[in-house]
C-alpha positions as CSV (number, residue, x, y, z in Angstrom):
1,X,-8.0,17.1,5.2
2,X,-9.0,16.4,1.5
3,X,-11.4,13.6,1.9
4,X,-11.9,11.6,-1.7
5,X,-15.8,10.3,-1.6
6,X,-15.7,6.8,-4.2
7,X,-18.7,4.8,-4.3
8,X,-17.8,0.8,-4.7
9,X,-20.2,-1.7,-5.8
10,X,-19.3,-5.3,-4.6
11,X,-21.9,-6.9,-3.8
12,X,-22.3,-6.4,-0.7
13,X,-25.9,-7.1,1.4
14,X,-25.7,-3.7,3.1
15,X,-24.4,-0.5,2.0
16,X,-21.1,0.5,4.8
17,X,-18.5,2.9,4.6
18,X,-14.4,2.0,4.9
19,X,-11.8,4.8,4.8
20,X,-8.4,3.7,2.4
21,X,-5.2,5.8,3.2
22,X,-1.7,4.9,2.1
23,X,1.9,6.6,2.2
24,X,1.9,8.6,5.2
25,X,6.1,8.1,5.2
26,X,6.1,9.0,9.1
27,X,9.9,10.3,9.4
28,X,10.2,10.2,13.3
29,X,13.6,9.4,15.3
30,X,14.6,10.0,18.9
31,X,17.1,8.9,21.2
32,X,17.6,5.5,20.9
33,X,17.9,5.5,17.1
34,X,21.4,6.5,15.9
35,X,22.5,9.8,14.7
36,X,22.5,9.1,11.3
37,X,18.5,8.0,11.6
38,X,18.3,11.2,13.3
39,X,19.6,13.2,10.2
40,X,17.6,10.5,8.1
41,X,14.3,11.4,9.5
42,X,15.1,15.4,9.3
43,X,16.0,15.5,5.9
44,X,13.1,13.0,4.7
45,X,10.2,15.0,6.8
46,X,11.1,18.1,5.3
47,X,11.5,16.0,1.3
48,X,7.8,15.1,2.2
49,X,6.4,18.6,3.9
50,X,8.3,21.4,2.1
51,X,10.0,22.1,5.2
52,X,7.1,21.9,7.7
53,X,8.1,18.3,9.3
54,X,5.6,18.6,11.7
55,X,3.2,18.2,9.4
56,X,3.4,14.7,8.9
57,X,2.0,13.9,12.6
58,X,-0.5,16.4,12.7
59,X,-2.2,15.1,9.4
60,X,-1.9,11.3,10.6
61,X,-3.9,12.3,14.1
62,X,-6.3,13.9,11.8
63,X,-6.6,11.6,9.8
64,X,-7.0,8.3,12.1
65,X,-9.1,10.7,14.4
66,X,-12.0,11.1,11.7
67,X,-11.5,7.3,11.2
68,X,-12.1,6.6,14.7
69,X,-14.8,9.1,14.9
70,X,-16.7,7.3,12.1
71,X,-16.7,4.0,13.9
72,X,-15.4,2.4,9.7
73,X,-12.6,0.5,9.1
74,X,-9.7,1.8,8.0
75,X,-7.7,-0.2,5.0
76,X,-4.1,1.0,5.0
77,X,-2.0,0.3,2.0
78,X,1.1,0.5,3.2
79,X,4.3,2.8,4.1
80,X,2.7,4.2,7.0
81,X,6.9,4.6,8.4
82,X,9.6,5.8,5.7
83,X,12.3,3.7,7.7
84,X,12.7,1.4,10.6
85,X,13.4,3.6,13.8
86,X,12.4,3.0,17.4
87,X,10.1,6.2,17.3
88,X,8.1,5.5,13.9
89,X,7.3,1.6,14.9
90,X,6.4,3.6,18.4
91,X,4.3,5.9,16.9
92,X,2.3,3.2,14.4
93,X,1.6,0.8,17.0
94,X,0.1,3.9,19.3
95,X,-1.9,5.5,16.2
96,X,-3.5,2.0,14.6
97,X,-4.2,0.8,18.6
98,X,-7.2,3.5,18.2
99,X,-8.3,2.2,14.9
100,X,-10.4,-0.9,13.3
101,X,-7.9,-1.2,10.9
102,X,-6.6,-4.1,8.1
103,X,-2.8,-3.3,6.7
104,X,-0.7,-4.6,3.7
105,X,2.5,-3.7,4.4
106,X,4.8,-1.5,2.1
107,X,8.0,-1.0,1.0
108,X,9.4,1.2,3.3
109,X,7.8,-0.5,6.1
110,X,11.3,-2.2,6.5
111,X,13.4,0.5,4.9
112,X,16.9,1.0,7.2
113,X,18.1,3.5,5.5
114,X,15.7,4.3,2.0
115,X,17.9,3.4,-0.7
116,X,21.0,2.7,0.8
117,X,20.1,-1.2,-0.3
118,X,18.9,-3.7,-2.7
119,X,15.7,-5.1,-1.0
120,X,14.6,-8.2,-1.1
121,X,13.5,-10.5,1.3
122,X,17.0,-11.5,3.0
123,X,16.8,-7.5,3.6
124,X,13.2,-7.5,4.7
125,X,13.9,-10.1,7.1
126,X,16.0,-8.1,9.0
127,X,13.3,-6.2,10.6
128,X,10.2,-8.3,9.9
129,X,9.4,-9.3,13.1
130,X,9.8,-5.9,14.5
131,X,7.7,-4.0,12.1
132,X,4.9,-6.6,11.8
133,X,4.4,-6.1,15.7
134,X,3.6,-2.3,15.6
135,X,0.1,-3.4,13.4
136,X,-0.8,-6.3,15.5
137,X,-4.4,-6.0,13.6
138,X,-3.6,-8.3,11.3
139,X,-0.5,-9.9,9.1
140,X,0.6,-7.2,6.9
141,X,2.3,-10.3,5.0
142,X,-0.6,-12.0,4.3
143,X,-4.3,-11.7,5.8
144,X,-7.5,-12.0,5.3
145,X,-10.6,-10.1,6.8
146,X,-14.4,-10.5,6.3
147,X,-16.2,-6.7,6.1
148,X,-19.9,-6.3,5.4
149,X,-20.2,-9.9,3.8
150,X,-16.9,-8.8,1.3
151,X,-13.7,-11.1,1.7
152,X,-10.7,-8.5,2.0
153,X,-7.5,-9.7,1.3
154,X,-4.0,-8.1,1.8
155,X,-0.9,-9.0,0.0
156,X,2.2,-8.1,0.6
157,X,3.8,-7.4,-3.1
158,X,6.0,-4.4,-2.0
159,X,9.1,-5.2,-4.1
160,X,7.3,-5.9,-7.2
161,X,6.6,-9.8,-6.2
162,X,4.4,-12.2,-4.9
163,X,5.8,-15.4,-3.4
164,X,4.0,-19.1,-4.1
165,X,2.7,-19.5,-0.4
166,X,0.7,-15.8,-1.2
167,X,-0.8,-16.9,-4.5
168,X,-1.8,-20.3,-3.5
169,X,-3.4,-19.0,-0.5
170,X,-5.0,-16.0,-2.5
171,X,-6.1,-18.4,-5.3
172,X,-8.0,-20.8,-2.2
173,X,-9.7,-17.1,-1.0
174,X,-11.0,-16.6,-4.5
175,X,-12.5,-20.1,-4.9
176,X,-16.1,-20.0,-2.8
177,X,-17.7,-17.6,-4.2
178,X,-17.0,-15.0,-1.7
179,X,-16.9,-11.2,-3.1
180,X,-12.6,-10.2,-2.7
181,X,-11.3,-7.0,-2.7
182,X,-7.0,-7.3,-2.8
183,X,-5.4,-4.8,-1.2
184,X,-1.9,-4.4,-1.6
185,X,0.7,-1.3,-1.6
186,X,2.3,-1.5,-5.4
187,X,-0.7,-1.0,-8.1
188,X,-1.4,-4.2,-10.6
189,X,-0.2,-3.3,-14.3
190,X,-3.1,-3.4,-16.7
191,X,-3.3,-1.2,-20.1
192,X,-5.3,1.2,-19.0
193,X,-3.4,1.5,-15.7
194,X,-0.3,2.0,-16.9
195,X,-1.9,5.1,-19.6
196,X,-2.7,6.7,-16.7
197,X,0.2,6.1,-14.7
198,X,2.9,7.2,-17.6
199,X,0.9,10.1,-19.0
200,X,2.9,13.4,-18.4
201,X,5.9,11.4,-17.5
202,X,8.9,11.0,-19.3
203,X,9.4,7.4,-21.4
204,X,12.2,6.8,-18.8
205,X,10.4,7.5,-15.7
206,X,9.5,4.5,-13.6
207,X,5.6,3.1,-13.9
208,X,6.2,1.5,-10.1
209,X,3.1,-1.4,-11.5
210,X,3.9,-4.8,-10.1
211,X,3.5,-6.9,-13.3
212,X,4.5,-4.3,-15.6
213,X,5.8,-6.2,-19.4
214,X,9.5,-5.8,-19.8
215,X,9.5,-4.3,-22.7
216,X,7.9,-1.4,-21.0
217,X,10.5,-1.2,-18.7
218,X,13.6,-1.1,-21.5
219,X,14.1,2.5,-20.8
220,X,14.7,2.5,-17.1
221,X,18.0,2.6,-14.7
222,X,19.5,0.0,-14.5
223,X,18.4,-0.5,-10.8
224,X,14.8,0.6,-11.3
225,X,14.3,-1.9,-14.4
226,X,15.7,-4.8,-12.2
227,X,13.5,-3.9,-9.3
228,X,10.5,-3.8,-11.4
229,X,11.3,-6.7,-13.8
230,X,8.2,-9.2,-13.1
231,X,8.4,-12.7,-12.7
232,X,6.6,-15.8,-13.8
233,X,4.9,-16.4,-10.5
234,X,4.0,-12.5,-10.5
235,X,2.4,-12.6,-14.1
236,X,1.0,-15.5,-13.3
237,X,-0.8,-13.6,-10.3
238,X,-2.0,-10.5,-12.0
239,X,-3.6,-13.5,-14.8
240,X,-5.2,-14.6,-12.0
241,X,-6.6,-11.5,-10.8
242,X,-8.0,-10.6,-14.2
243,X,-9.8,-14.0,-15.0
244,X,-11.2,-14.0,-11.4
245,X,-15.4,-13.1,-11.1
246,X,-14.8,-13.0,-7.5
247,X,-12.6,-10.4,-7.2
248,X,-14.3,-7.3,-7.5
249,X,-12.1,-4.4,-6.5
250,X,-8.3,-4.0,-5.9
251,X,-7.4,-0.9,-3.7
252,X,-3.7,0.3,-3.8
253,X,-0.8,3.0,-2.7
254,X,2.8,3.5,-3.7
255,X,2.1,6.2,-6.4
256,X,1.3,9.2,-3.8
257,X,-1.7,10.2,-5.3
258,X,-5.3,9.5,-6.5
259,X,-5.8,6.9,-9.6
260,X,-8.9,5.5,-10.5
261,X,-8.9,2.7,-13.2
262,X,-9.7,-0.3,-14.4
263,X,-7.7,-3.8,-15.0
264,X,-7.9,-5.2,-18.4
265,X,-11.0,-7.2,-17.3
266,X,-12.8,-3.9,-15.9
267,X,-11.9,-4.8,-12.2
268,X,-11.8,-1.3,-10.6
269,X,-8.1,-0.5,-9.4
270,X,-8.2,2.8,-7.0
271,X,-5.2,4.1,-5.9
272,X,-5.2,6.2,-2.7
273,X,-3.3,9.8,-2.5
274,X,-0.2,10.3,-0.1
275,X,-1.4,10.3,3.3
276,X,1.5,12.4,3.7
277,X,-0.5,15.5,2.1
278,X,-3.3,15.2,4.4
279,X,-5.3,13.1,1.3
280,X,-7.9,9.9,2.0
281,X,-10.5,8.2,0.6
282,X,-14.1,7.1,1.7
283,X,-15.9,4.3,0.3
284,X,-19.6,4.0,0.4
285,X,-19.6,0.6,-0.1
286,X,-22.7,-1.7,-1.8
């Protein structure tokens, strides 16, 4: 296991450690899912493992084992499961039951069938209950947690959005002085974030940055430029995040692999590695 040592200064009275893993894309199916879940989690696990689907479960007990071992929290950004199937909600619910853990949810957390749909939230419905029972820790729609005297939040903003319930309720966690760290599975567009993001990419590769400026986005698909295409309500989010001086860190998935940067305001964004490749980080927190 590659462990990614960050140090994180928040504030906080007393220096503790948390552990931040994201995008372990579990592709498990069994006998009550249908065949073609079957041949979906097959084909996926060896996409994510070159081959070697087992893989994917021996890094997640290894992972969640040196979590439990530590006795830290454990911040998961989301797409713990690649699909909806009986085994992987199975398999979440036994793994984070061992754990202190606080989870955003993530895209794929409600994927039937990855792709196979536009998502939005008349598809996530379809499953929401289901899913948000195998990480009964917290809601992975919208929670709140206190940690060492720092206020973490976690947003759901998997399909590029935020809804006005989220914001208003984020805006009211910002407002008493409290230190806030977000955490939520698709990374905040800032400049400097989205350098990072695009360098060594093509111009018509997707930045996958909630809040991302359209006219950055004039040289995707089709599909990916209208799943990416921000909103008011959205922009009017990441504003908020930038002009906050409570907020004091904003911890991420969704890109598969380590960034460390900065929002426009110098609020550090870290984004955690695929879990999926046996890669976490740990926080020493002060």
């Amino acid at each position: 296991m590659n462990i990614i040592d960050v140090n994180l200064n928040l504030g906080a009275k007393e220096p503790f450690t948390i552990w931040h893993i994201s995008d372990s894309h579990l592709c498990l199916a069994d006998g009550r899912d249908n065949e073609r879940k079957n041949k979906l989690a097959a084909s996926r696990a060896n996409e994510f493992t070159g081959g070697h689907p087992e893989r994917l479960t021996a890094y997640a007990e290894e992972q969640f084992a040196a979590v439990r071992e530590s006795g830290a929290p454990l911040i998961y950004t989301g797409d713990f499961c690649d699909f909806v199937s009986e085994a992987n909600l199975d398999y979440a619910k036994r793994l984070f039951s061992t754990v202190d853990s606080f989870v955003c949810a993530g895209n794929h957390e409600f994927s039937q069938y990855v792709g196979e749909a536009w998502e939005d939230e008349d598809y996530k419905a379809m499953s929401f209950e289901k899913v948000c029972a195998a990480f009964p820790a917290n809601n992975i729609w919208y929670s709140e947690r206190m940690i060492g005297g720092i206020r973490f939040v976690a947003v759901d903003n998997n399909y590029y959005y935020v809804l006005p319930e989220q914001i208003e309720r984020f805006r009211a966690a910002l407002s008493d002085g409290v230190p806030v760290v977000l955490c939520v599975h698709n990374p905040l567009y800032s400049e400097n974030t989205y350098e990072l993001v695009m360098k060594n990419k093509a111009p018509d590769e997707p930045p996958y940055l909630c809040g991302c400026p359209y006219e950055l986005l004039l040289n995707l698909n089709d599909h990916r430029r209208r799943q990416q295409t921000t909103n008011e309500l959205t922009r009017e989010f990441v504003d908020l995040c930038e002009s906050s001086k409570n907020l004091k860190a904003i911890l991420a998935g969704h890109l598969h692999r380590f960034v460390s940067c900065a929002m426009n305001s110098g609020i550090p964004q870290i984004v955690a590695p695929g879990g999926y490749a046996n890669e976490v980080v740990r926080y020493t927190v002060r």
